[in-house]
N, C-alpha and C positions, 0 to 999 in steps of 0.2 A: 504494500500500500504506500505510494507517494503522497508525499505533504504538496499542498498547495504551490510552496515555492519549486519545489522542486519540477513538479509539474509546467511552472509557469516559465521556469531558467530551459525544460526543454521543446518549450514552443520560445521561446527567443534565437537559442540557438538555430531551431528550424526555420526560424523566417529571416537568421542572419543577421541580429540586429545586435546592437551592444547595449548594455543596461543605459547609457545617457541618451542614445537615440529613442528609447522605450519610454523612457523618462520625458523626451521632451516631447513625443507626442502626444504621450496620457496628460500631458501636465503637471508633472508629479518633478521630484527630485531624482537624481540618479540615487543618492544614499538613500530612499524611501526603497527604491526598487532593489538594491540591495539587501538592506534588510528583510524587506520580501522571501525573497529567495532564500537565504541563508536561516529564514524561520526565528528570525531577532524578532521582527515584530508581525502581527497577526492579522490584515486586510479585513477591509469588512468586505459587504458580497457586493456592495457597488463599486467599491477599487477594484473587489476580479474580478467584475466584469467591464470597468474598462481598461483593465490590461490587456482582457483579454480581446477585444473590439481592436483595438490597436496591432493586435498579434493575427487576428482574423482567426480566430479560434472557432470553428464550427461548433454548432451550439449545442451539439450530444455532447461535448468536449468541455463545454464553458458548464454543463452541468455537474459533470467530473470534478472540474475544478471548483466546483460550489463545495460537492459533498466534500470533498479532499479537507475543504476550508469549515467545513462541522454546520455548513448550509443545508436549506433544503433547495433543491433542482427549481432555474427560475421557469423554463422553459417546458412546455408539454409536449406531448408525443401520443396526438391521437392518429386513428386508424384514415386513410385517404378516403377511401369510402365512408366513413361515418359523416352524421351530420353538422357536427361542428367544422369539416373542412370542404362541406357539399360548393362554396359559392369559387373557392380553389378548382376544385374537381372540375365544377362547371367551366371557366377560365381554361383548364389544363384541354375539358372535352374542345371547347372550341378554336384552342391553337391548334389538333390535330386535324380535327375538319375539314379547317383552314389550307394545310398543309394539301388535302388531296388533291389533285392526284398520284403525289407522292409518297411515298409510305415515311411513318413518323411513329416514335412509341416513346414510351414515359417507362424510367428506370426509378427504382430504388439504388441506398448502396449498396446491394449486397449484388448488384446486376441483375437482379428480377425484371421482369417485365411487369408494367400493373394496368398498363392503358397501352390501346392502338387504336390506329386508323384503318378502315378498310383494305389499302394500298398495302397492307402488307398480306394480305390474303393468300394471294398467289404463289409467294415464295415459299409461306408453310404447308400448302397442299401436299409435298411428297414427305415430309418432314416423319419420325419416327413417332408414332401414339406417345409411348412414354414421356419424351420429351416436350409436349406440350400440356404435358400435367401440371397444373398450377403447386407450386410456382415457376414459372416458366424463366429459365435462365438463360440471360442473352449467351454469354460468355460459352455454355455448354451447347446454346442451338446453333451456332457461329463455328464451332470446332469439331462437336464429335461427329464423325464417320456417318451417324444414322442421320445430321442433323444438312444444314444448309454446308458443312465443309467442301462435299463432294463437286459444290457447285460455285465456290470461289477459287477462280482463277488465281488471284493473288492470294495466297491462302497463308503464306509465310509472313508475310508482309504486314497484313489484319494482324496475324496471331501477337509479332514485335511492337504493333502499335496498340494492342491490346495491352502486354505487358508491360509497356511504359507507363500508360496509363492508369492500370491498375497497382503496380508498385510505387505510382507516387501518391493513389489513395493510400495508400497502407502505409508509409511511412509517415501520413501525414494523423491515419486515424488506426490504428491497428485491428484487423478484425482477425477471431477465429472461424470464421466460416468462408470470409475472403482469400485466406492466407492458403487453406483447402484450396479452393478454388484454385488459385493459383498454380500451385505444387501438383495439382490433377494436370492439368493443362496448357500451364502457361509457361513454365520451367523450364532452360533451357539445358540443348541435351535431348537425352532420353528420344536419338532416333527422330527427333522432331528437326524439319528443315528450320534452318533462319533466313530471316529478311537479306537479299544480296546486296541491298544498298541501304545503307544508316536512314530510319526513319525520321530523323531531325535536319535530312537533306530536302527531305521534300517541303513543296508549297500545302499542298493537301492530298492525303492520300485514299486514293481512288478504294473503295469496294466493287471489284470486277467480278459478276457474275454471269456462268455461264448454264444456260437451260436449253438441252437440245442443240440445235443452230442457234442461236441469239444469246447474244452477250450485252450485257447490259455495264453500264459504267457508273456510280454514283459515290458522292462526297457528302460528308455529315455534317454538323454546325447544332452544337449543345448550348439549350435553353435551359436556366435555371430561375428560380425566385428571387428577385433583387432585394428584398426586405423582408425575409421570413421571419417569425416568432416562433413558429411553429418545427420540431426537431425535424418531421416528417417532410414538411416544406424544404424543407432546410437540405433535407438530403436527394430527394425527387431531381431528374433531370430528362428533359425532352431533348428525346434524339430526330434530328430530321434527317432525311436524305432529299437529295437535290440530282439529278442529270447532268453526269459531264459531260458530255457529249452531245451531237444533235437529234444522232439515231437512239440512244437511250430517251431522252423528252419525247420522240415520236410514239413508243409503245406507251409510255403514260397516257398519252394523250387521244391515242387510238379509241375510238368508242366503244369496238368488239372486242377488244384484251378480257382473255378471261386468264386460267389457270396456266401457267406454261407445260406446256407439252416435254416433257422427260424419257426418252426413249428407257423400257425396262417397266413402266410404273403407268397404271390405268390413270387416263385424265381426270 
Protein backbone atom coordinates (compact mmCIF):
# COMPACT_ATOMS: atom_id res chain seq x y z
CA UNK A 1 0.00 0.00 0.00
CA UNK A 2 1.46 3.57 -1.10
CA UNK A 3 1.04 6.74 0.85
CA UNK A 4 -0.35 9.55 -0.99
CA UNK A 5 3.01 11.11 -1.52
CA UNK A 6 4.60 8.45 -2.76
CA UNK A 7 1.88 7.93 -5.08
CA UNK A 8 1.82 11.58 -6.13
CA UNK A 9 6.26 11.73 -6.46
CA UNK A 10 5.21 8.71 -9.11
CA UNK A 11 2.83 10.42 -11.26
CA UNK A 12 5.56 13.53 -11.22
CA UNK A 13 8.14 11.54 -12.29
CA UNK A 14 5.62 10.10 -15.08
CA UNK A 15 4.72 13.27 -16.44
CA UNK A 16 8.55 14.57 -16.19
CA UNK A 17 8.12 17.39 -14.05
CA UNK A 18 10.23 18.42 -11.15
CA UNK A 19 8.80 19.32 -7.78
CA UNK A 20 9.06 23.40 -8.49
CA UNK A 21 7.40 23.10 -11.87
CA UNK A 22 4.47 21.12 -9.98
CA UNK A 23 4.78 23.71 -7.59
CA UNK A 24 4.39 26.43 -9.78
CA UNK A 25 1.51 25.37 -11.53
CA UNK A 26 -0.75 24.08 -8.49
CA UNK A 27 0.39 27.26 -6.96
CA UNK A 28 1.76 25.97 -4.04
CA UNK A 29 5.52 26.14 -2.83
CA UNK A 30 8.01 23.74 -4.17
CA UNK A 31 8.97 22.88 -0.03
CA UNK A 32 4.97 22.35 0.38
CA UNK A 33 5.27 19.68 -2.58
CA UNK A 34 8.18 18.34 -0.93
CA UNK A 35 6.84 17.77 2.05
CA UNK A 36 4.02 16.04 0.35
CA UNK A 37 5.86 13.54 -0.89
CA UNK A 38 8.24 12.75 1.65
CA UNK A 39 4.82 12.30 4.05
CA UNK A 40 6.25 15.48 6.42
CA UNK A 41 3.01 16.93 6.09
CA UNK A 42 -0.48 15.43 5.36
CA UNK A 43 -2.64 17.24 2.18
CA UNK A 44 -6.03 17.77 2.57
CA UNK A 45 -8.22 16.15 -0.51
CA UNK A 46 -8.42 19.58 -2.29
CA UNK A 47 -4.51 19.87 -2.42
CA UNK A 48 -4.65 16.15 -4.15
CA UNK A 49 -6.72 16.95 -6.17
CA UNK A 50 -5.13 19.75 -7.59
CA UNK A 51 -1.98 18.03 -7.69
CA UNK A 52 -3.32 15.90 -9.11
CA UNK A 53 -5.38 18.09 -12.16
CA UNK A 54 -1.98 19.55 -12.67
CA UNK A 55 -0.40 15.93 -13.06
CA UNK A 56 -3.42 14.95 -15.25
CA UNK A 57 -4.08 12.01 -13.14
CA UNK A 58 -7.08 10.01 -14.47
CA UNK A 59 -9.79 10.16 -12.05
CA UNK A 60 -9.96 6.02 -11.01
CA UNK A 61 -6.37 7.34 -10.14
CA UNK A 62 -7.02 10.72 -8.33
CA UNK A 63 -9.54 8.25 -6.22
CA UNK A 64 -6.51 6.03 -5.39
CA UNK A 65 -4.93 8.87 -4.30
CA UNK A 66 -7.88 10.04 -2.10
CA UNK A 67 -8.00 6.78 -0.40
CA UNK A 68 -4.07 6.48 -0.10
CA UNK A 69 -4.75 10.06 1.67
CA UNK A 70 -7.41 8.30 4.49
CA UNK A 71 -10.28 10.18 1.88
CA UNK A 72 -13.40 8.98 0.73
CA UNK A 73 -13.31 8.59 -3.56
CA UNK A 74 -14.47 12.08 -4.83
CA UNK A 75 -15.58 10.73 -8.18
CA UNK A 76 -18.26 7.97 -9.14
CA UNK A 77 -18.27 5.12 -11.32
CA UNK A 78 -21.79 4.34 -12.53
CA UNK A 79 -22.69 1.62 -15.12
CA UNK A 80 -23.00 3.42 -19.02
CA UNK A 81 -26.06 2.13 -19.48
CA UNK A 82 -27.71 3.15 -16.20
CA UNK A 83 -29.61 6.14 -15.84
CA UNK A 84 -27.67 8.43 -14.24
CA UNK A 85 -25.26 8.41 -17.42
CA UNK A 86 -28.58 7.99 -20.04
CA UNK A 87 -28.13 11.98 -21.46
CA UNK A 88 -23.99 10.69 -22.17
CA UNK A 89 -25.08 7.60 -23.70
CA UNK A 90 -27.52 9.45 -25.78
CA UNK A 91 -24.57 12.14 -26.91
CA UNK A 92 -22.17 8.93 -27.27
CA UNK A 93 -25.48 7.09 -29.58
CA UNK A 94 -25.51 10.20 -31.62
CA UNK A 95 -21.70 10.77 -32.41
CA UNK A 96 -21.85 7.01 -33.80
CA UNK A 97 -24.81 7.61 -36.01
CA UNK A 98 -23.36 10.56 -37.11
CA UNK A 99 -20.36 8.70 -38.05
CA UNK A 100 -22.36 6.30 -40.62
CA UNK A 101 -21.57 5.20 -43.18
CA UNK A 102 -18.45 4.50 -41.57
CA UNK A 103 -18.02 2.18 -38.84
CA UNK A 104 -17.32 3.64 -35.25
CA UNK A 105 -17.50 1.88 -31.64
CA UNK A 106 -17.06 3.00 -28.09
CA UNK A 107 -14.22 1.23 -25.92
CA UNK A 108 -13.86 0.92 -22.30
CA UNK A 109 -10.33 0.53 -20.69
CA UNK A 110 -10.12 -2.64 -20.47
CA UNK A 111 -10.74 -2.73 -24.69
CA UNK A 112 -14.21 -3.88 -24.46
CA UNK A 113 -16.55 -2.86 -26.95
CA UNK A 114 -19.85 -1.37 -25.26
CA UNK A 115 -21.50 0.67 -28.40
CA UNK A 116 -21.41 0.42 -32.35
CA UNK A 117 -22.71 1.68 -35.26
CA UNK A 118 -24.27 -0.29 -37.99
CA UNK A 119 -21.07 0.19 -40.34
CA UNK A 120 -19.43 -2.24 -38.55
CA UNK A 121 -21.97 -5.03 -39.25
CA UNK A 122 -20.21 -6.42 -42.18
CA UNK A 123 -16.99 -7.07 -40.98
CA UNK A 124 -18.21 -9.20 -37.91
CA UNK A 125 -20.44 -11.42 -40.09
CA UNK A 126 -17.74 -14.27 -40.41
CA UNK A 127 -16.26 -13.60 -37.19
CA UNK A 128 -16.10 -16.79 -34.57
CA UNK A 129 -19.71 -17.01 -32.18
CA UNK A 130 -17.56 -17.08 -29.10
CA UNK A 131 -15.81 -14.13 -29.79
CA UNK A 132 -18.75 -11.99 -29.99
CA UNK A 133 -19.85 -12.94 -26.55
CA UNK A 134 -20.31 -9.81 -24.40
CA UNK A 135 -17.84 -8.66 -23.48
CA UNK A 136 -16.68 -8.37 -26.65
CA UNK A 137 -12.90 -7.47 -26.83
CA UNK A 138 -11.57 -5.21 -29.50
CA UNK A 139 -7.93 -6.34 -28.95
CA UNK A 140 -8.89 -10.25 -29.12
CA UNK A 141 -11.45 -9.61 -32.24
CA UNK A 142 -8.59 -7.79 -34.02
CA UNK A 143 -5.93 -10.65 -33.43
CA UNK A 144 -7.17 -14.01 -33.00
CA UNK A 145 -7.07 -16.52 -35.91
CA UNK A 146 -11.08 -17.18 -35.52
CA UNK A 147 -11.49 -13.33 -35.34
CA UNK A 148 -11.05 -10.32 -38.11
CA UNK A 149 -6.99 -11.34 -38.12
CA UNK A 150 -7.22 -13.41 -41.03
CA UNK A 151 -8.56 -10.49 -42.89
CA UNK A 152 -5.87 -7.78 -42.02
CA UNK A 153 -3.50 -7.30 -44.50
CA UNK A 154 -1.22 -5.33 -42.26
CA UNK A 155 -1.61 -7.50 -39.41
CA UNK A 156 1.93 -6.89 -37.84
CA UNK A 157 1.64 -3.43 -38.07
CA UNK A 158 -2.08 -3.05 -36.15
CA UNK A 159 -0.69 -5.67 -33.79
CA UNK A 160 2.93 -2.92 -32.99
CA UNK A 161 0.43 -0.11 -32.90
CA UNK A 162 -1.70 -1.85 -30.68
CA UNK A 163 1.02 -2.59 -28.36
CA UNK A 164 2.33 0.85 -28.18
CA UNK A 165 -0.80 1.93 -27.37
CA UNK A 166 -1.75 -0.37 -24.85
CA UNK A 167 1.62 -0.30 -22.81
CA UNK A 168 1.51 3.34 -22.60
CA UNK A 169 -2.01 2.72 -20.83
CA UNK A 170 -0.40 0.59 -18.50
CA UNK A 171 2.26 2.34 -17.51
CA UNK A 172 0.21 5.19 -17.07
CA UNK A 173 -2.61 3.16 -15.14
CA UNK A 174 -1.70 -0.59 -14.31
CA UNK A 175 -4.31 -3.12 -14.83
CA UNK A 176 -4.44 -6.86 -14.12
CA UNK A 177 -6.66 -7.97 -16.75
CA UNK A 178 -4.96 -5.53 -19.32
CA UNK A 179 -1.49 -6.69 -18.59
CA UNK A 180 -3.21 -10.45 -19.44
CA UNK A 181 -4.36 -9.09 -22.37
CA UNK A 182 -1.27 -8.01 -23.34
CA UNK A 183 1.16 -11.02 -22.51
CA UNK A 184 -1.83 -13.35 -24.57
CA UNK A 185 -1.32 -11.30 -27.58
CA UNK A 186 0.56 -8.54 -27.79
CA UNK A 187 4.13 -9.78 -26.55
CA UNK A 188 6.77 -9.61 -28.48
CA UNK A 189 8.34 -12.87 -29.71
CA UNK A 190 6.44 -15.92 -29.31
CA UNK A 191 6.41 -16.76 -33.28
CA UNK A 192 4.56 -13.57 -33.68
CA UNK A 193 5.73 -11.24 -36.85
CA UNK A 194 6.71 -7.52 -36.02
CA UNK A 195 5.89 -4.35 -37.78
CA UNK A 196 8.93 -4.00 -40.61
CA UNK A 197 8.97 -0.33 -40.28
CA UNK A 198 8.93 1.73 -36.79
CA UNK A 199 5.37 2.79 -36.13
CA UNK A 200 6.23 6.34 -34.84
CA UNK A 201 7.56 6.71 -38.77
CA UNK A 202 4.24 6.91 -39.86
CA UNK A 203 1.70 9.86 -40.45
CA UNK A 204 -1.30 7.56 -39.73
CA UNK A 205 -1.44 4.09 -39.80
CA UNK A 206 -3.72 2.41 -42.33
CA UNK A 207 -6.08 -0.69 -41.04
CA UNK A 208 -5.95 -2.70 -44.51
CA UNK A 209 -8.44 -5.19 -44.95
CA UNK A 210 -8.94 -7.79 -47.19
CA UNK A 211 -12.50 -9.71 -47.86
CA UNK A 212 -12.56 -11.97 -50.89
CA UNK A 213 -11.21 -9.59 -53.92
CA UNK A 214 -11.76 -6.16 -52.11
CA UNK A 215 -9.51 -4.48 -49.99
CA UNK A 216 -10.41 -1.85 -48.01
CA UNK A 217 -8.03 0.97 -46.43
CA UNK A 218 -9.00 2.84 -43.21
CA UNK A 219 -7.44 5.24 -40.54
CA UNK A 220 -8.94 5.93 -36.96
CA UNK A 221 -9.15 9.21 -34.86
CA UNK A 222 -10.10 8.60 -30.89
CA UNK A 223 -12.87 10.73 -29.32
CA UNK A 224 -12.97 11.20 -25.70
CA UNK A 225 -14.83 13.24 -22.84
CA UNK A 226 -13.29 16.78 -22.54
CA UNK A 227 -14.73 17.30 -18.87
CA UNK A 228 -15.72 14.14 -17.28
CA UNK A 229 -16.61 13.78 -13.54
CA UNK A 230 -17.65 10.67 -14.04
CA UNK A 231 -14.61 7.55 -13.65
CA UNK A 232 -16.68 5.79 -16.46
CA UNK A 233 -16.65 8.99 -18.64
CA UNK A 234 -13.51 9.24 -17.97
CA UNK A 235 -12.22 6.19 -19.36
CA UNK A 236 -14.85 5.52 -22.46
CA UNK A 237 -13.25 6.32 -25.99
CA UNK A 238 -14.83 6.54 -29.44
CA UNK A 239 -13.13 4.91 -32.01
CA UNK A 240 -13.93 6.04 -35.66
CA UNK A 241 -12.77 4.92 -38.88
CA UNK A 242 -12.40 7.17 -41.89
CA UNK A 243 -11.60 5.89 -45.85
CA UNK A 244 -8.05 6.32 -47.00
CA UNK A 245 -8.46 5.92 -50.06
CA UNK A 246 -11.13 6.77 -52.93
CA UNK A 247 -12.02 3.00 -53.62
CA UNK A 248 -12.42 2.22 -49.91
CA UNK A 249 -15.22 5.78 -49.43
CA UNK A 250 -16.96 4.02 -52.66
CA UNK A 251 -18.03 0.75 -50.83
CA UNK A 252 -19.33 2.81 -47.98
CA UNK A 253 -21.19 4.65 -49.90
CA UNK A 254 -22.51 2.20 -52.37
CA UNK A 255 -26.30 1.66 -51.47
CA UNK A 256 -26.34 -2.22 -52.14
CA UNK A 257 -23.14 -3.04 -49.63
CA UNK A 258 -24.29 -5.78 -47.63
CA UNK A 259 -22.03 -8.42 -45.81
CA UNK A 260 -18.66 -9.14 -47.67
CA UNK A 261 -18.46 -12.17 -49.45
CA UNK A 262 -15.50 -14.43 -47.91
CA UNK A 263 -14.69 -17.24 -50.09
CA UNK A 264 -14.95 -20.80 -47.46
CA UNK A 265 -17.99 -19.05 -45.35
CA UNK A 266 -21.95 -18.89 -46.25
CA UNK A 267 -22.83 -15.17 -46.91
Amino acid sequence: MHTVGELLRRWRHHRRLSQLDLAIAADVSARHVSLVETGKSHPSADMILRLAEQLDVPLRERNRLLLAAGFAPRYAERPLDGDALSAARGAIGRVLRAHEPYPALVLDRRWNIVMTNSALDPFLAHVAPDLLRPPINMVRLGLDPRGLAPHIVNLAEVRALLRIRIGRQLVVAPSAELTALYEELLAPGAGREDARHPIEAEIAVPMIFRFGGRELRLFSTTTTFGTPMDVTLDEVAIESYYPANAESAAYFTSPGRASFDVPGHPA
